[in-house]
ZARO-803455 format. One record per residue (C-alpha): residue number from 1; residue in one letter; x, y, z. Coordinates in nm, 2 decimals. Example, Ala and Ser with C-alpha at 12.3 -4.5 7.8 and 13.67 -1.06 7.14 Angstrom:
<sites>
num->1; residuo->A; px->1.23; py->-0.45; pz->0.78 $
num->2; residuo->S; px->1.37; py->-0.11; pz->0.71 $
</sites>
This chain:
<sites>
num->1; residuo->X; px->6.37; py->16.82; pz->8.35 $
num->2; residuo->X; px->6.42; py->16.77; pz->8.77 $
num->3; residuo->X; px->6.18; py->16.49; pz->8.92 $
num->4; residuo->X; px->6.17; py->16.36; pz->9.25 $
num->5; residuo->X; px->6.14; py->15.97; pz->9.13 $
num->6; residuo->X; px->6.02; py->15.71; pz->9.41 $
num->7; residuo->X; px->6.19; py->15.36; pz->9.23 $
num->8; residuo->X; px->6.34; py->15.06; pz->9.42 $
num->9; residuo->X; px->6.24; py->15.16; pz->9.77 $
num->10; residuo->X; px->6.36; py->15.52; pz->9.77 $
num->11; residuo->X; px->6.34; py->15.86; pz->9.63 $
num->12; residuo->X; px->6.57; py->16.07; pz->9.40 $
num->13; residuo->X; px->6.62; py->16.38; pz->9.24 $
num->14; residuo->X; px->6.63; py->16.23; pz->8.86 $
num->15; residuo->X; px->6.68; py->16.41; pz->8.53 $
num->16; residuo->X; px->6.35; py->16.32; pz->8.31 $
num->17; residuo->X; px->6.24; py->16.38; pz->7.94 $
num->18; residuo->X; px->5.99; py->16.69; pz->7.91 $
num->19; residuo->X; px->5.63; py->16.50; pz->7.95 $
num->20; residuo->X; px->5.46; py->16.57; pz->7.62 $
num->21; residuo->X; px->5.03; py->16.58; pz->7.67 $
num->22; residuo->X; px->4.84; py->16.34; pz->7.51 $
num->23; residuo->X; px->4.47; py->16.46; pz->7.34 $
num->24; residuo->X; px->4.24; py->16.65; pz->7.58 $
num->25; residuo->X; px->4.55; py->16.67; pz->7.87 $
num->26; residuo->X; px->4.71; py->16.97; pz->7.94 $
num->27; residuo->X; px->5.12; py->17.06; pz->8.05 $
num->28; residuo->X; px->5.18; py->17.22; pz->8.35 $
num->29; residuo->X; px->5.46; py->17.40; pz->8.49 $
num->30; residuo->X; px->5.42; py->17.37; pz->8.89 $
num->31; residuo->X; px->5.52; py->17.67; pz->9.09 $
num->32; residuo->X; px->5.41; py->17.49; pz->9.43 $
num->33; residuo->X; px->5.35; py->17.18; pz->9.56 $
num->34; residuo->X; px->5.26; py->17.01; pz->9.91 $
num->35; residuo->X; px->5.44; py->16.68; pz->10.08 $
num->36; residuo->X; px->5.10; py->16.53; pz->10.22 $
num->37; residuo->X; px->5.05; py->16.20; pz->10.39 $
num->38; residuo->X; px->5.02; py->15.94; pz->10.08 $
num->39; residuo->X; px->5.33; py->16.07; pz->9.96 $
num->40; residuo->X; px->5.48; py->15.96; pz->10.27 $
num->41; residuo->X; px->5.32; py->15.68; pz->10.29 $
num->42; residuo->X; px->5.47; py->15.64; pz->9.95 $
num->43; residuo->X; px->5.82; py->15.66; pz->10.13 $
num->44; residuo->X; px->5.74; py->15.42; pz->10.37 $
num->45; residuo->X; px->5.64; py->15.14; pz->10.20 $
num->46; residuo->X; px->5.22; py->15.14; pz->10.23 $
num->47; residuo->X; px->5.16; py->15.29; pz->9.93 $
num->48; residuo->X; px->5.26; py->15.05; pz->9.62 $
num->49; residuo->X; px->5.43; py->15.32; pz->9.34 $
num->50; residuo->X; px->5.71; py->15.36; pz->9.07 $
num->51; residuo->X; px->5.77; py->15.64; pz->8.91 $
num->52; residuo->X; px->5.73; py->16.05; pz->8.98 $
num->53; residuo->X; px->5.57; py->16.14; pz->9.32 $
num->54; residuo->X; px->5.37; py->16.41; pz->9.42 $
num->55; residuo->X; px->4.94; py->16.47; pz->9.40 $
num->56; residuo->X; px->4.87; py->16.83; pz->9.55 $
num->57; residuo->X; px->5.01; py->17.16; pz->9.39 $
num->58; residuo->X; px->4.96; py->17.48; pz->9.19 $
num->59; residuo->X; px->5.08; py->17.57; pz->8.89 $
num->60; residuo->X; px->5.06; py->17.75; pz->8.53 $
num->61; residuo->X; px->4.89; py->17.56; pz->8.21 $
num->62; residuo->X; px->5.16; py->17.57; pz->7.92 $
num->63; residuo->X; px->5.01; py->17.41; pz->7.67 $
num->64; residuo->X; px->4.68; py->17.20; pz->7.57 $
num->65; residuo->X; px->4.65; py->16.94; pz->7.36 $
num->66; residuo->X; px->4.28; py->17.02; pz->7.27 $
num->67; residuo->X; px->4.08; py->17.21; pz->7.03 $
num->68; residuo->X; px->4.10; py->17.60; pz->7.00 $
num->69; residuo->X; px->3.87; py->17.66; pz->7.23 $
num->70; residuo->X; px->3.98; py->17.41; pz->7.53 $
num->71; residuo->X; px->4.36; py->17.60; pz->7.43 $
num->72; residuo->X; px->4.27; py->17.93; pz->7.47 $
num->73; residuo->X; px->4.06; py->17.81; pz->7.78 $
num->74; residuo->X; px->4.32; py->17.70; pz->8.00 $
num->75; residuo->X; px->4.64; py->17.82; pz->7.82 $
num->76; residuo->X; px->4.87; py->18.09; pz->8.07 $
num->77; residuo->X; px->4.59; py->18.03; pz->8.39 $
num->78; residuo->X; px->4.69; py->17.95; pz->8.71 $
num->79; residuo->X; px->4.55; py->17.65; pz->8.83 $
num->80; residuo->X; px->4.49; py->17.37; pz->9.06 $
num->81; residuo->X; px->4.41; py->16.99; pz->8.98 $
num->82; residuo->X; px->4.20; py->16.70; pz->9.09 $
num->83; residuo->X; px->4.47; py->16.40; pz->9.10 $
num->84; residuo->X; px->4.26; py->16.08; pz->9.03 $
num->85; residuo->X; px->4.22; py->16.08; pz->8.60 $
num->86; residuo->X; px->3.89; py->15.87; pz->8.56 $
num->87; residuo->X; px->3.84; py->15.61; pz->8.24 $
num->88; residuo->X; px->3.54; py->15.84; pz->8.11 $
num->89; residuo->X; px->3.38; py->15.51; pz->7.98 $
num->90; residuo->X; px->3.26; py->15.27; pz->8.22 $
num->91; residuo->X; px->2.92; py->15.27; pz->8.41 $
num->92; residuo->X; px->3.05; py->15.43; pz->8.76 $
num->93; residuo->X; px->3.19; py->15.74; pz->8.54 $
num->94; residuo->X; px->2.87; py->15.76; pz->8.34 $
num->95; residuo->X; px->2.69; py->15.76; pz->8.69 $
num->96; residuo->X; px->2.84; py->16.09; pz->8.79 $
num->97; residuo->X; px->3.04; py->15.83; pz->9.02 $
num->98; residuo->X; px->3.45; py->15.90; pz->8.86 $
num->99; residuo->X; px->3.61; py->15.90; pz->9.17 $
num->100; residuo->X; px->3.49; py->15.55; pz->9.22 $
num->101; residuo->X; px->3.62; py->15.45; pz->8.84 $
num->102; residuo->X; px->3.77; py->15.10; pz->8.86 $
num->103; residuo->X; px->4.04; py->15.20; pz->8.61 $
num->104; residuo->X; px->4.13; py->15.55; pz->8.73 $
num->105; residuo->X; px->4.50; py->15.63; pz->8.80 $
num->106; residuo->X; px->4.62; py->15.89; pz->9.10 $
num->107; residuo->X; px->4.94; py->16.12; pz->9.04 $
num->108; residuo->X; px->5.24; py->16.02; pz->9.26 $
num->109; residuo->X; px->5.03; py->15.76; pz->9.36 $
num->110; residuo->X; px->4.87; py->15.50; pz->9.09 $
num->111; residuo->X; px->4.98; py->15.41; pz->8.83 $
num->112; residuo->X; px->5.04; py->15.75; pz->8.70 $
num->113; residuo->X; px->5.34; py->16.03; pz->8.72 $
num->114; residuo->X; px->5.28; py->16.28; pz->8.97 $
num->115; residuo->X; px->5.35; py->16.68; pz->9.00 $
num->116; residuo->X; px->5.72; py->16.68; pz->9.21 $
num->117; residuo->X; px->5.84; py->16.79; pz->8.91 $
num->118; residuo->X; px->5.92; py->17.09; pz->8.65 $
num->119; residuo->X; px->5.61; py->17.00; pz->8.44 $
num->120; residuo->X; px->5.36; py->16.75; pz->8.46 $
num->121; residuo->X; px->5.09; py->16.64; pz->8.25 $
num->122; residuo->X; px->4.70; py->16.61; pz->8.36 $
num->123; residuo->X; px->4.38; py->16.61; pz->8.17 $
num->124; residuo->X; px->4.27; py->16.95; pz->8.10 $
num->125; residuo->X; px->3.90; py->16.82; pz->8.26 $
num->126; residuo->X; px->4.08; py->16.78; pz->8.57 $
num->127; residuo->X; px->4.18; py->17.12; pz->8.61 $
num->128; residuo->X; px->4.04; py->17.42; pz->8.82 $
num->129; residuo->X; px->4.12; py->17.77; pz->8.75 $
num->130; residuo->X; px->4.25; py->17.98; pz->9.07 $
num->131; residuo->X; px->4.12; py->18.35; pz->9.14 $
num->132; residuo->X; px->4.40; py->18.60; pz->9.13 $
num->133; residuo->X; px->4.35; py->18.69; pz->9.46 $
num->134; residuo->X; px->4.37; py->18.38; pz->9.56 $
num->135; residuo->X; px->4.76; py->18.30; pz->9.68 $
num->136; residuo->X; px->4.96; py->17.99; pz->9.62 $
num->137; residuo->X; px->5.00; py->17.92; pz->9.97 $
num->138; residuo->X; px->4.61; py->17.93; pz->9.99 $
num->139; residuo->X; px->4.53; py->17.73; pz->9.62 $
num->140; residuo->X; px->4.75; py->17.47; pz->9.75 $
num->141; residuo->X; px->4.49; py->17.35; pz->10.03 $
num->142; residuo->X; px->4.20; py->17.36; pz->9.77 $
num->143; residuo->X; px->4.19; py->16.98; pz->9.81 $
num->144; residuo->X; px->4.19; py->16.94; pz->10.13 $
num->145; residuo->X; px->3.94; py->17.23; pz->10.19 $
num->146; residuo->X; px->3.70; py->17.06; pz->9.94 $
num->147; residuo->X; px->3.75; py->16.70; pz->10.11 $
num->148; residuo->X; px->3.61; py->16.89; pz->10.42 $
num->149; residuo->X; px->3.30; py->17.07; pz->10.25 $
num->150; residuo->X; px->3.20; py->16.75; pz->10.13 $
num->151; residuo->X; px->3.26; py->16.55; pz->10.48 $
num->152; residuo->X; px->3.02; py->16.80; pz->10.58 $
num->153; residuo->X; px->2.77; py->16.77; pz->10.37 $
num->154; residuo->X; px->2.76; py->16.36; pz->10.44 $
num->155; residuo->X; px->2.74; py->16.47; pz->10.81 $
num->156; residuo->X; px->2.41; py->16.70; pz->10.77 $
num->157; residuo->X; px->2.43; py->16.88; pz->11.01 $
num->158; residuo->X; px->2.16; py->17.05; pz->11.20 $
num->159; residuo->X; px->2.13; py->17.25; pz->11.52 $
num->160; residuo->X; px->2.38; py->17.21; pz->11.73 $
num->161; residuo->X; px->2.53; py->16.88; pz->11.75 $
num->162; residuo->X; px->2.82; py->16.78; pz->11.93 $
num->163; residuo->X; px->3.12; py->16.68; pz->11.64 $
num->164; residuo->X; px->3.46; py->16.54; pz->11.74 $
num->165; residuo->X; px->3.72; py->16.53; pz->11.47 $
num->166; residuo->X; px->3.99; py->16.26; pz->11.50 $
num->167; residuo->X; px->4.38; py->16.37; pz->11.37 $
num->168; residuo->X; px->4.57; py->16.68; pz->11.38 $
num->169; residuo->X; px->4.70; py->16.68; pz->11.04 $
num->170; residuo->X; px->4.58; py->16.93; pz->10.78 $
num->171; residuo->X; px->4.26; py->16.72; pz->10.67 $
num->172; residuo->X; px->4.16; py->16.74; pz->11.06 $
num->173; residuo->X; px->4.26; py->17.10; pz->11.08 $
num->174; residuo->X; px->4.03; py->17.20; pz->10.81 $
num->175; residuo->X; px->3.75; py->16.98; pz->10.87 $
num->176; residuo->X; px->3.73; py->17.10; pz->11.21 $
num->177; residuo->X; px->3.74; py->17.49; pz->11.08 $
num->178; residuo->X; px->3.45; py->17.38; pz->10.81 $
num->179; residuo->X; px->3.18; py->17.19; pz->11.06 $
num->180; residuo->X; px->3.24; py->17.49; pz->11.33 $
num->181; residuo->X; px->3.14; py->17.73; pz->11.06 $
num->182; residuo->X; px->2.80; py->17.56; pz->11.03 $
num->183; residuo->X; px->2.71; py->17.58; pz->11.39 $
num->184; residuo->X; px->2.83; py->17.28; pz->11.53 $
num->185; residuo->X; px->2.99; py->17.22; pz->11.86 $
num->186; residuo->X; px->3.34; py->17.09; pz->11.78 $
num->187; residuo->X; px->3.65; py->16.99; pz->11.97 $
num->188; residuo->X; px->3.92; py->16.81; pz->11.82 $
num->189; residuo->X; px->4.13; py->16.53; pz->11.93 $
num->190; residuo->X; px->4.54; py->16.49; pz->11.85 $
num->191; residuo->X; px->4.87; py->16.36; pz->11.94 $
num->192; residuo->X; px->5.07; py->16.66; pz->11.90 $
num->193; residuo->X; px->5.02; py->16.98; pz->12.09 $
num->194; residuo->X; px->5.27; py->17.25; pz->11.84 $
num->195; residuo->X; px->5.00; py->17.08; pz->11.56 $
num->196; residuo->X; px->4.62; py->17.09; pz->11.71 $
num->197; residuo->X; px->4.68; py->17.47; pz->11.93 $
num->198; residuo->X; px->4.64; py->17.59; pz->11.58 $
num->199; residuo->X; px->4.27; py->17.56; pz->11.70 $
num->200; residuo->X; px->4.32; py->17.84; pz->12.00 $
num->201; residuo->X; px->4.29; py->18.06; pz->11.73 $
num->202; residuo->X; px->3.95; py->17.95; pz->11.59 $
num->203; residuo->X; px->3.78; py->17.90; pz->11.89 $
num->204; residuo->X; px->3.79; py->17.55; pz->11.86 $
num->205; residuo->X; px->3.84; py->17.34; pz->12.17 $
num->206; residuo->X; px->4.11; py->17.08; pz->12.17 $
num->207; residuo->X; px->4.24; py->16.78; pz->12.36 $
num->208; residuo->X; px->4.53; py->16.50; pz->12.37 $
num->209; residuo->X; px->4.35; py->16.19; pz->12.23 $
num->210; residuo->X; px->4.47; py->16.04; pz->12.53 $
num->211; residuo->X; px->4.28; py->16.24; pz->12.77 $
num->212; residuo->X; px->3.93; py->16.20; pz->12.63 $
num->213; residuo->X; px->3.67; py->16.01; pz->12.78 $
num->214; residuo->X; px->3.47; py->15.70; pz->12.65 $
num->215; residuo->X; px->3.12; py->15.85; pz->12.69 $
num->216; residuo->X; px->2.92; py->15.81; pz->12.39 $
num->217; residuo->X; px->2.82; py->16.09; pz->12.35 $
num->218; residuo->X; px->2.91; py->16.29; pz->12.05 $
num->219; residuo->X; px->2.63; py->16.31; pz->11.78 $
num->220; residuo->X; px->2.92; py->16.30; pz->11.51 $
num->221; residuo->X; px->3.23; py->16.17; pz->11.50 $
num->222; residuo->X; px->3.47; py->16.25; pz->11.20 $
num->223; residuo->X; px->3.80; py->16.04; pz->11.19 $
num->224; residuo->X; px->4.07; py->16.16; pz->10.95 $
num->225; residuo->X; px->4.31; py->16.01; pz->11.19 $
num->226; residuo->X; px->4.47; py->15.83; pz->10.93 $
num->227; residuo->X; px->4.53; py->15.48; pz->11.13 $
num->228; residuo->X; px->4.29; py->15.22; pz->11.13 $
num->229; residuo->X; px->4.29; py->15.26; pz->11.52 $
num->230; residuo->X; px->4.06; py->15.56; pz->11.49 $
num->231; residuo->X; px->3.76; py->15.38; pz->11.36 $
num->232; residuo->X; px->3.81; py->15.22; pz->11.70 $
num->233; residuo->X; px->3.82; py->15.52; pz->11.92 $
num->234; residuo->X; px->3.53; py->15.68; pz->11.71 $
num->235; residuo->X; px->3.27; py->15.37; pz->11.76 $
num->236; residuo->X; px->3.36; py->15.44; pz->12.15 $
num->237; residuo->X; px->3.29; py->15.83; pz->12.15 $
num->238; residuo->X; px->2.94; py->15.81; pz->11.93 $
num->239; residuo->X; px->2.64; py->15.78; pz->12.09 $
num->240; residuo->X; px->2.38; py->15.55; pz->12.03 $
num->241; residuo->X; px->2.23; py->15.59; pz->11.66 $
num->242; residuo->X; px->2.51; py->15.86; pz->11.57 $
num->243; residuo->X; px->2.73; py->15.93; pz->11.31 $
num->244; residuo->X; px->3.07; py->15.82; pz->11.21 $
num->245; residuo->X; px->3.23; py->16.02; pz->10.91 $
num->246; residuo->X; px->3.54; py->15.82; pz->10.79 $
num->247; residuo->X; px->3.76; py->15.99; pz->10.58 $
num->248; residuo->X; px->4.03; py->15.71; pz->10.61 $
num->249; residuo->X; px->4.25; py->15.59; pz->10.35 $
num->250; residuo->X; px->4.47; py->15.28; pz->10.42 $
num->251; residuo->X; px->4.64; py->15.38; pz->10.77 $
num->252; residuo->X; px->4.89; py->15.60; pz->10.61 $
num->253; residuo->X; px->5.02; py->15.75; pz->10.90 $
num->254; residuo->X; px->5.00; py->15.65; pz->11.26 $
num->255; residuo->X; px->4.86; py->15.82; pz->11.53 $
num->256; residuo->X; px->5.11; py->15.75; pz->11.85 $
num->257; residuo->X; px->4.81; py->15.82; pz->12.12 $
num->258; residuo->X; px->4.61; py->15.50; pz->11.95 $
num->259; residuo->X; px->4.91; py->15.30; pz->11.87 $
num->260; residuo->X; px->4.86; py->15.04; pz->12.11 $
num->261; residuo->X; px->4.49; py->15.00; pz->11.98 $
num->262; residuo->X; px->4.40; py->14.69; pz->11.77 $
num->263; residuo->X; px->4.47; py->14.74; pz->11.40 $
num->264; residuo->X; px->4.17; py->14.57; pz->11.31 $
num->265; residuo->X; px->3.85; py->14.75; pz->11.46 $
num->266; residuo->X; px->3.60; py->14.55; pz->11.65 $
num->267; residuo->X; px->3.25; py->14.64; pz->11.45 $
num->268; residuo->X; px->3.04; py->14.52; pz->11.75 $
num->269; residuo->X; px->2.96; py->14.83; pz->11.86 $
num->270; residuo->X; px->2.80; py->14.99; pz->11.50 $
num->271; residuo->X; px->2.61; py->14.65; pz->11.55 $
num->272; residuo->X; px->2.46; py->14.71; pz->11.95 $
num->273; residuo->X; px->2.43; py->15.11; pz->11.93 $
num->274; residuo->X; px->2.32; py->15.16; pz->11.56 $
num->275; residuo->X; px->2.57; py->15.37; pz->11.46 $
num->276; residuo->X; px->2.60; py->15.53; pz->11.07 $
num->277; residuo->X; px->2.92; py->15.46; pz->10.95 $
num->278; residuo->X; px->2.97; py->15.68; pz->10.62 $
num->279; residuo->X; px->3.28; py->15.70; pz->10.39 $
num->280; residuo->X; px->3.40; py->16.07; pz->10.27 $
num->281; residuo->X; px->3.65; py->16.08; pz->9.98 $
num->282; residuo->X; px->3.72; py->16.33; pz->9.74 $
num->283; residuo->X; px->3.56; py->16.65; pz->9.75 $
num->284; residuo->X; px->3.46; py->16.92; pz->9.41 $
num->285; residuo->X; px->3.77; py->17.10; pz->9.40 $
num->286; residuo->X; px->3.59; py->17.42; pz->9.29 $
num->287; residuo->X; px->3.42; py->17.38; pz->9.60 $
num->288; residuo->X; px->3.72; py->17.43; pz->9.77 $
num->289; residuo->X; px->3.92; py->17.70; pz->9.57 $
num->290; residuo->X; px->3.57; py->17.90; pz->9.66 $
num->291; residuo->X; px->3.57; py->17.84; pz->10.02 $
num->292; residuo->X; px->3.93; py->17.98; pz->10.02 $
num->293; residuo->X; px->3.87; py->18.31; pz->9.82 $
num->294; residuo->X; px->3.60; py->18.35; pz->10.07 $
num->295; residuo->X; px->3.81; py->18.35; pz->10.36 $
num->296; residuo->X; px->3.60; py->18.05; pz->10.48 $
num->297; residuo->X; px->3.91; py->17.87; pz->10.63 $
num->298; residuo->X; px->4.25; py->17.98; pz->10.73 $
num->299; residuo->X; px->4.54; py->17.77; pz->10.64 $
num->300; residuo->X; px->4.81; py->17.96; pz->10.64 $
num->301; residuo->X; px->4.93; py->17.86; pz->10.99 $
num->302; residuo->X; px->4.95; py->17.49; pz->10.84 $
num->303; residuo->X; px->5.23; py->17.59; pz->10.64 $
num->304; residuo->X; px->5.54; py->17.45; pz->10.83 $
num->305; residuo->X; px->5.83; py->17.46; pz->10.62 $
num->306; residuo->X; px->5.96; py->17.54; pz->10.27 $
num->307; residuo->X; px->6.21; py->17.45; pz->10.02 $
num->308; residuo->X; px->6.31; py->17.41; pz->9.70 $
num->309; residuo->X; px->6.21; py->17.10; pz->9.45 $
num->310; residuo->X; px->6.60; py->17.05; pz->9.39 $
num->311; residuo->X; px->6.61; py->16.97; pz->9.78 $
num->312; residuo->X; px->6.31; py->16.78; pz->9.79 $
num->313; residuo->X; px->6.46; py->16.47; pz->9.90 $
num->314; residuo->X; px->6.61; py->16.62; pz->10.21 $
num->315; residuo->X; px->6.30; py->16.80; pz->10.25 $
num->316; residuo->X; px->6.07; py->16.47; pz->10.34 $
num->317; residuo->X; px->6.31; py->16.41; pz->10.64 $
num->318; residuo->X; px->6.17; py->16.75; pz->10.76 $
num->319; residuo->X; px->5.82; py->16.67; pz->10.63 $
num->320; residuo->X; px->5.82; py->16.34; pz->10.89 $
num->321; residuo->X; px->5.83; py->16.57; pz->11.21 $
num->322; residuo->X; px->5.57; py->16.55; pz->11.43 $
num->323; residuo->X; px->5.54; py->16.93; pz->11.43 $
num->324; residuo->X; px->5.49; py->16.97; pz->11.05 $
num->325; residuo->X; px->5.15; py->16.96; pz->10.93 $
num->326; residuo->X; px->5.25; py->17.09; pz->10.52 $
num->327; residuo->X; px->5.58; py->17.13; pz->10.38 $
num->328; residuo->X; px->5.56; py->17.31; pz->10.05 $
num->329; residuo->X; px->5.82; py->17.30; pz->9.78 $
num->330; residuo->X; px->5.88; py->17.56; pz->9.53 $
num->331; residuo->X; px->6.06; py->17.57; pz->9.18 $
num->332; residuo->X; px->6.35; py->17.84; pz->9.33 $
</sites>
């Protein structure tokens, strides 16, 4: 089969054996995947990997390597999948606390094959079946879309607080969409104009990052910025006792308008003004495939450009422009 392989510093299009499930996983045939901002990270060097890439898609179940029942589950259904494959064993995972696992592996990212390919493997407990009215285009953002829900529900919001997301990428795109919906007074801050405008359209205001003011004032500040830089922006736009929502992984892509911040944040100001500084990772991926069939989010605007998995290589070129916010790859 055709795999985009990251190995020695680069990617290729590489011919690989079928994958063949082991117990309790299932094979899946991809019909559309998402270049995200890990896998780029991937690219550039700040993400540690060998081996097939890619960790956000859609695709049809095969074959399971499970009982009758888990088989005639999942077989033929369209589906979407939560990337991180816990142990299943140790305390966190016994917790209710996988995502957390010490020993879990993340497609196209840990220690684990990813889904840029024409099948993929993933256990079948990881998978999420997608409505039939629910498009591709749209199942694709399910994880995004549920990272959001759940950013919301560590903000708690109530009344009508002022919330400023940081980063005009997808995850800030939909995260602003999701805390608007629940009555909250959001703008969002970004470097690129062709990316945050999107927000015209929702009603949500937006501004360059570089023309915001210091104030303190913001009850909530979410950063999915993506750049260590905007932990140090959002300490200096909370007010006094409010919240800070990172949803940060390790600075995976830079945001230009901070990049002459510090990379390493000065804390003294959670310290003098009190502020809540929370962490926001993975969300419940049903969560998210039922906000979409709802209509609770649009995302089709955050499509940029297409191609095929055969010119996936050339397509992460295109996927690096400041004006793309998703680049989807198809199997034709």
């Amino acid at each position: 089969m055709k795999a985009i392989v990251f190995d020695s510093g680069s990617a290729r299009l590489d011919e690989r054996p079928d994958p063949a499930p082991a117990p309790g996983e299932a094979l899946v045939r991809p019909t559309l995947m998402g270049i995200a901002p890990p896998d780029l990270a991937v690219l550039a060097g700040r993400v540690v990997f060998t081996g097939v890439m890619g960790h956000e898609g859609v695709g049809v179940v095969e074959r399971v390597n499970a009982d009758a029942d888990t088989r005639a589950k999942w077989e033929g259904k369209r589906v979407v999948f939560t990337p991180w494959v816990s142990c299943g064993g140790c305390n966190l995972c016994a917790r209710g606390l996988s995502p957390q696992c010490q020993a879990r592996t993340v497609m196209g990212l840990h220690r684990r094959d990813g889904c840029f390919a024409e099948r993929f493997t993933i256990p079948a407990a990881n998978l999420v079946e997608v409505p039939k009215a629910l498009a591709d285009d749209a199942a694709l953002f399910a994880g995004v879309v549920a990272a959001a829900v759940h950013a919301a529900r560590v903000a708690r919001i109530e009344g009508k607080p002022f919330v400023t997301v940081l980063g005009d990428g997808a995850e800030g795109l939909v995260t602003a969409q999701v805390l608007a919906a629940l009555n909250a007074s959001v703008r969002l801050l970004g470097e690129t104009p062709a990316r945050f405008t999107r927000c015209e359209k929702w009603g949500i205001k937006h501004r360059h990052v570089s023309e915001v003011g210091q104030r303190r004032d913001q009850d909530i500040v979410v950063d999915c910025s993506n750049t260590p830089a905007g932990m140090d922006l959002a300490m200096h736009l909370a007010r006094p006792r409010g919240v800070i929502i990172t949803r940060n992984a390790p600075a995976l892509v830079p945001l230009a308008g901070l990049a002459s911040r510090p990379a390493g944040a000065d804390l003294a100001p959670v310290v003098c003004n009190e502020l809540h500084v929370v962490g926001a990772g993975w969300g419940n991926l049903r969560d998210g495939v039922d906000l979409l069939a709802r209509g609770g989010v649009e995302v089709s605007s955050l499509i940029t450009r297409r191609n095929r998995l055969s010119d996936g290589v050339g397509a992460f070129r295109s996927a690096m422009q400041p004006d793309c916010v998703r680049f989807l790859m198809g199997q034709s």
